[in-house]
C-alpha positions as CSV (number, residue, x, y, z in Angstrom):
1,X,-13.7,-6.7,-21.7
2,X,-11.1,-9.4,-20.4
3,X,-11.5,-12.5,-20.4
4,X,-12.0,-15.1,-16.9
5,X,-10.0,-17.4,-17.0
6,X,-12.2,-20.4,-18.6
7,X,-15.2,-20.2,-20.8
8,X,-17.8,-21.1,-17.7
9,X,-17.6,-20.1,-14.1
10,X,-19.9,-21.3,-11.1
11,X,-19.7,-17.8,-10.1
12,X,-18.2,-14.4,-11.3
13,X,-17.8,-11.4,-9.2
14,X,-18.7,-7.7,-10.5
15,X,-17.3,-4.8,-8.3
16,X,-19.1,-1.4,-9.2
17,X,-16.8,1.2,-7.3
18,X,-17.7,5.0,-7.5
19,X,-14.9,6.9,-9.0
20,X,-13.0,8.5,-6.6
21,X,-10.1,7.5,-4.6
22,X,-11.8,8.1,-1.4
23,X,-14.2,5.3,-1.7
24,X,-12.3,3.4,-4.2
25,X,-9.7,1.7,-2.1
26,X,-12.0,0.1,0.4
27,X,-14.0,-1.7,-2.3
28,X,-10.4,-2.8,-4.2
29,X,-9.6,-4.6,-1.3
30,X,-12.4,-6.3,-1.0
31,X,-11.9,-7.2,-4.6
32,X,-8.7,-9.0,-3.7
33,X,-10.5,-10.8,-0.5
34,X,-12.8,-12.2,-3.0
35,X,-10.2,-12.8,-5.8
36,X,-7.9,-14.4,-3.0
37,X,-10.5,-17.2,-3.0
38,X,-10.2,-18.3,-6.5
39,X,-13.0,-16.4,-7.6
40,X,-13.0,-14.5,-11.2
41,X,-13.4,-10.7,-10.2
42,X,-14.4,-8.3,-12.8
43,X,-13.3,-4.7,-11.8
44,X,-15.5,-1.8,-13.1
45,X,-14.1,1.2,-13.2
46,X,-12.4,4.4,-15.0
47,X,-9.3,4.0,-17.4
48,X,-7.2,6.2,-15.0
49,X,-7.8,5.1,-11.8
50,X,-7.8,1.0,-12.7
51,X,-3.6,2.1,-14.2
52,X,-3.1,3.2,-10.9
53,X,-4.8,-0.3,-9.2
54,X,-3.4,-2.8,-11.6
55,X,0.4,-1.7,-10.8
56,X,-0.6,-1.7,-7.0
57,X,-1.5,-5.4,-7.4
58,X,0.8,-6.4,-9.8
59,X,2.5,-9.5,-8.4
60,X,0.6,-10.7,-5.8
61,X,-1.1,-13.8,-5.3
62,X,-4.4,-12.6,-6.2
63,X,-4.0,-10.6,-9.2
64,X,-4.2,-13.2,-11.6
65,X,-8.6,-13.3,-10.8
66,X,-8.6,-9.6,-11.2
67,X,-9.9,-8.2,-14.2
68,X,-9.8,-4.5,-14.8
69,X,-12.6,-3.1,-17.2
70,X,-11.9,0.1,-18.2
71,X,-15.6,1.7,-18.3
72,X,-14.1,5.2,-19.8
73,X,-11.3,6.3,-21.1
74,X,-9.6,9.4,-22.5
75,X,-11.6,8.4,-26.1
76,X,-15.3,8.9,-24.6
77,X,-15.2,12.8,-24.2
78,X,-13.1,16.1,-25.0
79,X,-12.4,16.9,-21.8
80,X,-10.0,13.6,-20.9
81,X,-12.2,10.9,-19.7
82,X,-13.8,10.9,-16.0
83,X,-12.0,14.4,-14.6
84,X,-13.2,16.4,-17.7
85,X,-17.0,14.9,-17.6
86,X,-20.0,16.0,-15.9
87,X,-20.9,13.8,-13.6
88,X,-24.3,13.1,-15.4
89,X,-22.8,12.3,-18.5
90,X,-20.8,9.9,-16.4
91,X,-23.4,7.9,-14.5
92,X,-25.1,7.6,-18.0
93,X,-22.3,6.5,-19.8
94,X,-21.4,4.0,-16.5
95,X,-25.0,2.9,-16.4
96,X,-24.9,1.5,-20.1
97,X,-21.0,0.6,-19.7
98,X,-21.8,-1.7,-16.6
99,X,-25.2,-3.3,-18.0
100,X,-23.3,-4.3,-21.1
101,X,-20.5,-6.0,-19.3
102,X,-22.6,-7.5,-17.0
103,X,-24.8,-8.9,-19.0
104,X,-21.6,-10.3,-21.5
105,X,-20.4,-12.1,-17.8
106,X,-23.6,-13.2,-16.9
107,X,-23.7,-15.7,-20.6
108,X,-20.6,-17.7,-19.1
109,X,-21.9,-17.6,-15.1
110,X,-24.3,-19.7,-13.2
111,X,-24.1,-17.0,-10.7
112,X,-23.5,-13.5,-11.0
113,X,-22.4,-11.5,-7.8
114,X,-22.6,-7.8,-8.3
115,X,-21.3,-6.0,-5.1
116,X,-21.8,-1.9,-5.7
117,X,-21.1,0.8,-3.8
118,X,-24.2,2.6,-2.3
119,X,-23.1,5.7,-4.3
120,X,-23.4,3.8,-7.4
121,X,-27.1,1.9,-6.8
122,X,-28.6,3.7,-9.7
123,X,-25.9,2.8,-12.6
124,X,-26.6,-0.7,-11.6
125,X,-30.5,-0.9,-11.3
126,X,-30.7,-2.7,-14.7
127,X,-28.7,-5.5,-14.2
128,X,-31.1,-6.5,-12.1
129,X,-33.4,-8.1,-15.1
130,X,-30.8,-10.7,-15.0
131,X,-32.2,-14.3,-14.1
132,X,-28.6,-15.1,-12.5
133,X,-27.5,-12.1,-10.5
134,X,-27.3,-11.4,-7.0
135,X,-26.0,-8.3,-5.6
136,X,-25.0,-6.6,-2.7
137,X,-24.6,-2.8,-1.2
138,X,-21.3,-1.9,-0.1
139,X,-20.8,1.4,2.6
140,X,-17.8,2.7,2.4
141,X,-18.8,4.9,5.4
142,X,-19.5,4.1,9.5
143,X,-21.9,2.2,11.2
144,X,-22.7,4.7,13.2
145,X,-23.0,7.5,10.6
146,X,-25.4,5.2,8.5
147,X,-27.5,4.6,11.5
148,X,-27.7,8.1,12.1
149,X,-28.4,9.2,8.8
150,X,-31.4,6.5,8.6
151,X,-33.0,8.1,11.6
152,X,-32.8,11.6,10.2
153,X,-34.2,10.5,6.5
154,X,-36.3,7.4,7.4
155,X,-37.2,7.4,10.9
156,X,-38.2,4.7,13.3
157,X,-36.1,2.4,11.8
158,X,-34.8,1.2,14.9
159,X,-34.7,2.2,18.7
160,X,-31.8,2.9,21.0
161,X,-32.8,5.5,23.3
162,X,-28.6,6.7,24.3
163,X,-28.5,8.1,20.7
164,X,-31.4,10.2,20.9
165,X,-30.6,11.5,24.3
166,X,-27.5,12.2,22.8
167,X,-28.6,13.5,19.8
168,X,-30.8,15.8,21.9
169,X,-28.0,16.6,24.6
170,X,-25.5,17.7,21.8
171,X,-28.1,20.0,20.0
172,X,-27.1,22.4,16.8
173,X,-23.5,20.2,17.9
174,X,-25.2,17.1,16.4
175,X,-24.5,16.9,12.3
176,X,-28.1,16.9,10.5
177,X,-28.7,15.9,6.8
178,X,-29.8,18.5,4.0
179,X,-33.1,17.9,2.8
180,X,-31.5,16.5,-0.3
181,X,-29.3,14.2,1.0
182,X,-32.2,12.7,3.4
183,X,-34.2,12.1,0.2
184,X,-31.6,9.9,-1.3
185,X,-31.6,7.8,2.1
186,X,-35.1,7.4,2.0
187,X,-35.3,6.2,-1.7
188,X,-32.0,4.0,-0.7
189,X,-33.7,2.7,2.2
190,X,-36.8,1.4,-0.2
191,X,-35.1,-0.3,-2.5
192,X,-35.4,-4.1,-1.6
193,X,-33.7,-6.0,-4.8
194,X,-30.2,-6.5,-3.3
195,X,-29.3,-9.3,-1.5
196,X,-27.2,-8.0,1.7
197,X,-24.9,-5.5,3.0
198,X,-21.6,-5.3,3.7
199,X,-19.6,-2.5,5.7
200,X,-16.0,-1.6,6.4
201,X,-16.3,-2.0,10.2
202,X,-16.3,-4.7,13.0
203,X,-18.1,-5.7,16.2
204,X,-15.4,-4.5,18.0
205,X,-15.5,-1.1,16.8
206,X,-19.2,-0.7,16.1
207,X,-21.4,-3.7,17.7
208,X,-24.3,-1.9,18.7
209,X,-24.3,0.1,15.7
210,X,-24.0,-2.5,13.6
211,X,-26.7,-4.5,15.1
212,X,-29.3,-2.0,15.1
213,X,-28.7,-1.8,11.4
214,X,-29.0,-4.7,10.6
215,X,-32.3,-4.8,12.3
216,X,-33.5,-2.2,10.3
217,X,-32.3,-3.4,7.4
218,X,-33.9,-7.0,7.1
219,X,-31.3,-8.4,4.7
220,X,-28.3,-10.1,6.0
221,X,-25.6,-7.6,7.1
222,X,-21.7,-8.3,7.1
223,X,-19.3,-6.3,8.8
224,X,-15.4,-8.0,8.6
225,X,-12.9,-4.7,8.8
226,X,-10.7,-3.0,9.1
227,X,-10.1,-4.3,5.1
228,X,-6.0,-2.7,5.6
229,X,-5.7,-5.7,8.5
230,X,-8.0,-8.2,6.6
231,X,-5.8,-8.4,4.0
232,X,-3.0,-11.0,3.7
233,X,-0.8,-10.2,0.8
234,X,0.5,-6.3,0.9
235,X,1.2,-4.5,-2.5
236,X,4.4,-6.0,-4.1
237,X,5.7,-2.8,-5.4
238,X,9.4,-2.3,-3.6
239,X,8.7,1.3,-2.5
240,X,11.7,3.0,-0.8
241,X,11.0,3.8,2.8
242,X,9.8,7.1,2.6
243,X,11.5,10.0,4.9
244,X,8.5,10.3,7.3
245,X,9.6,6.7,8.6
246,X,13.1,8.2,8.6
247,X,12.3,11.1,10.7
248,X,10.0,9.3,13.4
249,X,12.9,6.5,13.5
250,X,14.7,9.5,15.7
251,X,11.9,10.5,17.9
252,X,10.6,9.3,21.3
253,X,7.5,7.2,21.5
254,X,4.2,8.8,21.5
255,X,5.9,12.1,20.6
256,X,4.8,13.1,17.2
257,X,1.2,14.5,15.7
258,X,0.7,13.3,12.4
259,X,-1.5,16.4,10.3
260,X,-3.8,14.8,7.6
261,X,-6.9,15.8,5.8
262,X,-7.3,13.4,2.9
263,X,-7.5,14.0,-0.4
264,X,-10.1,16.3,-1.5
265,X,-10.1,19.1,1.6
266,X,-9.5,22.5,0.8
267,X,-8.1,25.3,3.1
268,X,-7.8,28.8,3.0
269,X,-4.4,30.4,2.5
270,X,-5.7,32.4,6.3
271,X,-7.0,28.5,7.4
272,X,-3.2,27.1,6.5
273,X,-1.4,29.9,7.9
274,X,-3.5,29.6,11.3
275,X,-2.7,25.3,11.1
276,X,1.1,26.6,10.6
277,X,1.2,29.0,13.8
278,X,-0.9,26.6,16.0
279,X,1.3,23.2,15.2
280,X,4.4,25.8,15.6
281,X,3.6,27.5,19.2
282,X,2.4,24.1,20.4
283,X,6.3,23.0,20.2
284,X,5.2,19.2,20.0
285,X,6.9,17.3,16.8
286,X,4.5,16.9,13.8
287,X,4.5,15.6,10.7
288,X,2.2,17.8,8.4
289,X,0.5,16.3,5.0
290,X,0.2,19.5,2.8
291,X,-0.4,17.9,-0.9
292,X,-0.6,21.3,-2.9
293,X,-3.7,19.2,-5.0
294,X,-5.9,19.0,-2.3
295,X,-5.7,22.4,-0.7
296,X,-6.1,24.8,-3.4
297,X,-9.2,26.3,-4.1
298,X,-10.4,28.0,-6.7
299,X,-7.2,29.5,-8.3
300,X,-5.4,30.3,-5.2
301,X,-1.6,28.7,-5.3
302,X,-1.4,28.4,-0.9
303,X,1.7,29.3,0.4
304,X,3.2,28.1,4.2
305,X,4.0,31.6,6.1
306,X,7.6,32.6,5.6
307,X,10.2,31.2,7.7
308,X,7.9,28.4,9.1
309,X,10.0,25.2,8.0
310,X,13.1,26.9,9.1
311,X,11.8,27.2,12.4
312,X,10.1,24.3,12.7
313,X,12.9,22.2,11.5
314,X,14.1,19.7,13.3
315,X,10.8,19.2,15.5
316,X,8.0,19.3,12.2
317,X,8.2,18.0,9.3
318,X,5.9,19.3,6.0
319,X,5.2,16.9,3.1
320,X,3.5,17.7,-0.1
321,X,3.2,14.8,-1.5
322,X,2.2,11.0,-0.9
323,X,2.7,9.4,2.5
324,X,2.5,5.5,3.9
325,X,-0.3,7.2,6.3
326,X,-0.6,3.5,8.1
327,X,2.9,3.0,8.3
328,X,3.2,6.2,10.1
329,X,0.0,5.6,12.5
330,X,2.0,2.6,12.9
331,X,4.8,4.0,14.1
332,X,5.6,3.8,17.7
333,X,6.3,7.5,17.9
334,X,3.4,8.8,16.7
335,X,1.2,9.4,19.6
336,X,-2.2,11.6,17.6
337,X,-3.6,12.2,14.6
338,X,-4.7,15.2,13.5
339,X,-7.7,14.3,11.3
340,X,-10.7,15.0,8.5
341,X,-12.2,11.8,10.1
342,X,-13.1,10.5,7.0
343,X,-14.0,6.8,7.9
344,X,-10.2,5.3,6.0
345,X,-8.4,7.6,8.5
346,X,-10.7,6.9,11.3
347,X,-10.3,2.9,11.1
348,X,-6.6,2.9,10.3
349,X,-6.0,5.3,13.6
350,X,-8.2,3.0,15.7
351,X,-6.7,-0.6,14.5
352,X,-3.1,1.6,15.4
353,X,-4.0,2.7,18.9
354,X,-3.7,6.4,18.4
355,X,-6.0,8.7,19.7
356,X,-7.6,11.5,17.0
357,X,-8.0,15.4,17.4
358,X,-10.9,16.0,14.7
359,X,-11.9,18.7,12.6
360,X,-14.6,17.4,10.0
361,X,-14.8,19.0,7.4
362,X,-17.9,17.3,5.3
363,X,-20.0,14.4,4.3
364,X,-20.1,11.6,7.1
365,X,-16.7,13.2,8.8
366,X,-19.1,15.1,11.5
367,X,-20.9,11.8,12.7
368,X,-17.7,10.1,12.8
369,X,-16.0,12.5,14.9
370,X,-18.9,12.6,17.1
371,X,-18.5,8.8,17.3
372,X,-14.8,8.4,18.2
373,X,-15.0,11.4,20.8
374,X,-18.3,10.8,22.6
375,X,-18.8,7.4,21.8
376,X,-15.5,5.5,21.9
377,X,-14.0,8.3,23.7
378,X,-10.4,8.6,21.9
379,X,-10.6,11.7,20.6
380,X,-11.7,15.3,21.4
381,X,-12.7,17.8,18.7
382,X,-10.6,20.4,17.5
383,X,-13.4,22.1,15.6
384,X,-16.9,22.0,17.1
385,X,-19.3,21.4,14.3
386,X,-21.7,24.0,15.1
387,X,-18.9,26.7,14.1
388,X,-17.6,24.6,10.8
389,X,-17.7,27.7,8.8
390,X,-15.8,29.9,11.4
391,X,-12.1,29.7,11.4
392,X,-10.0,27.7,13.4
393,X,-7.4,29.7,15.2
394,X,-3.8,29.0,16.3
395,X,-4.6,29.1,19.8
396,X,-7.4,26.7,19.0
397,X,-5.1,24.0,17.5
398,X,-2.4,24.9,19.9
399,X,-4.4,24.1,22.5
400,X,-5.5,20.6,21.1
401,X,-2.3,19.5,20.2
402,X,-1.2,19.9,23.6
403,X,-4.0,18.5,25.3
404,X,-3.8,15.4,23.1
405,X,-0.4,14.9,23.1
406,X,1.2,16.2,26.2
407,X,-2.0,15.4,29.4
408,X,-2.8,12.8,31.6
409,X,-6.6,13.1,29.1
410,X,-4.9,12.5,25.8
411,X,-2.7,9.7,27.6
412,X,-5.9,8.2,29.2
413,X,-7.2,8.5,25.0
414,X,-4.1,6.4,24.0
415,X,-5.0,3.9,26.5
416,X,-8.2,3.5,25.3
417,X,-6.9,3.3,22.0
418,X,-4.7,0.9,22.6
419,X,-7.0,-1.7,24.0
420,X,-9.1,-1.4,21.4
421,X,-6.2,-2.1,18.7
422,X,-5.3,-5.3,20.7
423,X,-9.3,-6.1,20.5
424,X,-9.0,-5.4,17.0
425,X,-5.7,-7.1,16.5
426,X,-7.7,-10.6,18.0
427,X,-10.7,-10.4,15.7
428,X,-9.2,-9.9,12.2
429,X,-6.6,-12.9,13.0
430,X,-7.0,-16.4,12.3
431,X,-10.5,-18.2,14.0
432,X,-10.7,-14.5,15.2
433,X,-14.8,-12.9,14.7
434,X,-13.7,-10.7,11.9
435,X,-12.3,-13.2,9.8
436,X,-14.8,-15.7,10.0
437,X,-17.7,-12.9,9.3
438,X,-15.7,-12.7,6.3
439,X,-15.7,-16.1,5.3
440,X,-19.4,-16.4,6.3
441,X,-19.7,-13.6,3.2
442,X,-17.3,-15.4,0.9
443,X,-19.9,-18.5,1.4
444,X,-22.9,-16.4,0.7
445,X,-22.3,-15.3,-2.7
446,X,-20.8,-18.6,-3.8
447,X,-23.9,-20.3,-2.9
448,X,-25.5,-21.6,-6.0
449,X,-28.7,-20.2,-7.2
């Protein structure tokens, strides 16, 4: 374990994230929030995946109250650390990794902040014991989808009477919770010991949502995002400028589509090659994320249909690989996204003022894209999530692309979209709501005991 900086601290900061990129960014930047203040933060997290943070942080102000403890590494197992575990050997091994180190910080702390993702609330149940700690849940997901999800599991836990007309309006169209998953909301939703809440959202974005959580929750709720606009000091590494900036540099405004899907979605090789004939016979420029990781399943090696980047060139662009994806919904030319509507994508589109065409594909994606198309009414579904297991044809995508980026009802979208980035823009600068809910959190957990 590393060392804070002197031999006592008022208060030190524990970060539990799960292991996986696709909540772990959210709660890193929250790490360097907190560490931004002058406050020791302990970083708990696999061998691999704190390499990859340290060298995105290196340099900045902050990273020198960042501390990066490595709870597994390639040592701990025969199959190379986290990716070649089961994942129950891992929450074990991360439940006796984190109550060792916390209880190591909490000998030279008056005060001990553990802040956890909600994934994670059963590695971190013992620390609890601890006379000095404090700690708080962290959602990496929606307002909305939490809210939602609490109804299905729990029940009663608040009333607003437009979501359960909706609800019942949209029918087998409305995403409902597996009996398992409902469980673990109930137990989550029982468990008093923590302290507060904090989500990746703002009033702005979510105010009734987040209200009526916080209401059911009876614990003090903060809500300070988007995190990517919160933060001050950007990542010091001197990247290049990748070619996607290149190649929207030469397009008109509001011309291109960018095609993303995270990091984890797989497609069929028939799926990919319906994506490829739709985005082609739509003849709108795209720009087309196609990282050869994240599609493949099984043992499948997914091929584009032959010819297609020949005739596309020029107009589309395919890239396999990493991509500044806010940069590019930055970019004045693009005009949709394309999207998973995983909550990162959804916020980053939002705070960018462009509109989203969504195809959810699991986990909260569905009550997201539910939210930004009937809800906040910038988007419209691509894939109705009644159907999720059917596939998506070309004409179906063509059809969206078109009507998102080339109608008077995608340009009314963009509109909408636009005023809510300004909205957004407001709250997250200085005196702005976002930024002071986030100093009303930095208060909280340096309160003294």
């Amino acid at each position: 374990m590393t060392n804070t900086n002197s031999s006592y601290n008022d208060v030190i900061v524990v970060m539990v994230p799960l292991p996986d990129y696709s909540h772990l960014n959210q709660i890193f930047v929250l790490t360097r929030f907190i560490a931004s203040h002058n406050i020791p933060s302990h970083f708990l997290c696999v061998a691999n995946l704190n390499q990859d943070l340290k060298l995105r942080v290196q340099g900045s102000p902050e990273a020198s109250n960042i501390h990066f403890d490595d709870l597994l590494t390639d040592d701990d197992d025969d199959g190379g650390g986290y990716n070649g575990t089961s994942s129950c050997i891992i929450m074990k091994k991360l439940r006796e990794f984190i109550h060792k180190t916390c209880l190591e910080l909490s000998k030279i702390a008056k005060k001990l902040v553990v802040i956890y993702d909600f994934l994670m609330t059963e590695p971190v149940l013992d620390v609890h014991t601890f006379a000095n700690v404090k700690s708080y849940i962290f959602h990496t997901g929606s307002s909305f989808s939490k809210y939602s999800s609490l109804q299905q599991s729990v029940g009663g836990v608040a009333n607003d009477v437009d979501h359960d007309k909706m609800v019942e309006r949209m029918q087998d169209e409305f995403p409902v919770l597996e009996a398992q998953v409902k469980s673990f909301f109930r137990v989550e939703h029982e468990w008093k010991f923590h302290s507060g809440e904090v989500m990746n959202s703002c009033k702005e974005v979510e105010g009734k949502y987040i209200d009526l959580l916080a209401n059911a929750k009876h614990k003090p709720l903060w809500a300070f995002g988007p995190f990517h606009m919160m933060l001050e000091s950007r990542d010091s590494s001197n990247r290049t400028r990748h070619e996607c900036l290149e190649f929207l540099d030469k397009q008109d405004v509001n011309s291109v589509i960018f095609v993303s899907f995270g990091k984890t979605t797989s497609f069929s090789q028939e799926q990919v090659n319906e994506l490829a004939l739709g985005l082609e016979q739509s003849n709108h420029r795209f720009i087309w994320v196609l990282r050869k990781p994240d599609v493949i399943k099984k043992d499948e090696k997914i091929e584009l249909p032959e010819g297609f980047e020949d005739r596309v060139e020029g107009r589309g662009m395919v890239v396999r690989n990493w991509v500044p994806q806010l940069e590019i919904l930055g970019h004045s030319s693009t005009g949709g996204f394309l999207s998973h509507c995983g909550w990162n994508s959804c916020l980053e589109s939002i705070s960018m003022g462009v509109p989203l065409a969504t195809w959810p594909i699991d986990y909260d994606q569905p009550f997201n894209a539910v939210y930004v198309t009937n809800l906040l009414k910038i988007g419209m579904s691509v894939k109705s999530w009644a159907l999720r297991d059917e596939l998506v044809t070309a004409s179906t995508i063509d059809k969206a692309v078109k009507t998102l980026m080339g109608t008077t009802e995608g340009e009314e979208m963009r509109q909408k979209a636009a005023e809510l980035s300004n909205k957004i823009k407001s709250s997250v600068s200085d005196g702005g709501p976002a930024r002071k809910e986030m100093e009303s959190f930095i208060s909280n957990i340096i309160k003294t005991l």
